[in-house]
C-alpha positions in Angstrom: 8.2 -9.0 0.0 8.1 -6.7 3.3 9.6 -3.4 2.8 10.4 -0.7 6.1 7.8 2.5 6.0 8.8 4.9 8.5 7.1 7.8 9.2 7.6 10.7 12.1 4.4 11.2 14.8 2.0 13.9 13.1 3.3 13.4 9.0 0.6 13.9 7.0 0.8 14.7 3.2 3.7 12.1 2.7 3.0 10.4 -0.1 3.9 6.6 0.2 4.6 5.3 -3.8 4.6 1.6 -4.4 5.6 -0.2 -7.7 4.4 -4.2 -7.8 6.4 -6.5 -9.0 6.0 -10.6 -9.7 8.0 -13.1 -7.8 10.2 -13.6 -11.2 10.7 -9.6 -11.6 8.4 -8.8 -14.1 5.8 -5.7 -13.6 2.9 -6.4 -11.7 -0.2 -5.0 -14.1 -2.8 -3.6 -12.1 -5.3 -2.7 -14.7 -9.1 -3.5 -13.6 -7.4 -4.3 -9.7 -9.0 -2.5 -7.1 -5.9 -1.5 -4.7 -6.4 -0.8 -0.9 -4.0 0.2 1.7 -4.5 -1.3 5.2 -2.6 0.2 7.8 -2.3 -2.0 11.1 -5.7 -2.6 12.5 -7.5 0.4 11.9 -9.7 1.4 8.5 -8.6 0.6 4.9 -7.3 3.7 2.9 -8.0 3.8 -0.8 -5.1 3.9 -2.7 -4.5 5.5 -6.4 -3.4 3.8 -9.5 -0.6 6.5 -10.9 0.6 4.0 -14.0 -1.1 0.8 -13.9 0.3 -1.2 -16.7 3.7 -0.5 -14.6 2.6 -1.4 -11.4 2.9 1.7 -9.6 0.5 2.8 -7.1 0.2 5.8 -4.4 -1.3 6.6 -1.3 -0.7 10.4 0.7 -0.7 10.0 4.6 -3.4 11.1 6.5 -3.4 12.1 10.5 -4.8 9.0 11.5 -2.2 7.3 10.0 0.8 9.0 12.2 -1.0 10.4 14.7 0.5 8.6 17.5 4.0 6.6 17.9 3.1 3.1 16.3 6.0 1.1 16.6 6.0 -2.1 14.2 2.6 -1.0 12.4 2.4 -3.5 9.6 0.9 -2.2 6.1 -0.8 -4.2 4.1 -1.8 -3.6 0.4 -5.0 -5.5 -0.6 -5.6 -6.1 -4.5 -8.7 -7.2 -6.1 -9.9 -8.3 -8.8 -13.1 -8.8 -10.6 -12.3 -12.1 -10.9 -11.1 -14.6 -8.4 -7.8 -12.9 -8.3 -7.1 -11.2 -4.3 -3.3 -10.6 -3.0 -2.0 -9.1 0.2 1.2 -7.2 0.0 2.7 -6.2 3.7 5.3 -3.7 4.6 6.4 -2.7 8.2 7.3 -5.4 11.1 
């Protein structure tokens, strides 16, 4: 599911804060997922795991990340997993 981010030219320090859920509503566990935060085209961002078992996960802005007006930047979160498992999660339009 998308979700709106917006952010003002030159925030830093906001911190974004993201809890995962299923398609049927239960908590996403993200225990041994590796979770990145891509934002448009530009680098990936590594993003922390606050309470895994409950799917929630942060990520503070940087400059690069609102240092000029980017209208309709999509967001994407990447998981991974040892395993086969890999989802991409995308917020923005």
């Amino acid at each position: 599911m998308a979700a709106d981010i917006t952010l003002k030219v030159g925030e830093v320090g906001v911190v974004l804060t993201f809890q995962l859920f299923h398609d049927d509503g239960t908590l996403f566990d993200l225990t041994d997922y590796t979770v990145t935060l891509l934002v448009g085209t530009e680098a990936s961002r590594a993003v922390t795991l606050v309470t895994a078992t409950s799917g929630i996960c942060s990520y503070p802005t940087v400059a690069s990340d609102t240092s000029k007006a980017k209208s309709g930047l999509k967001w994407r979160l990447h998981l991974a997993k040892s395993t086969t498992n890999i989802y991409d999660l995308e917020a923005g339009n």
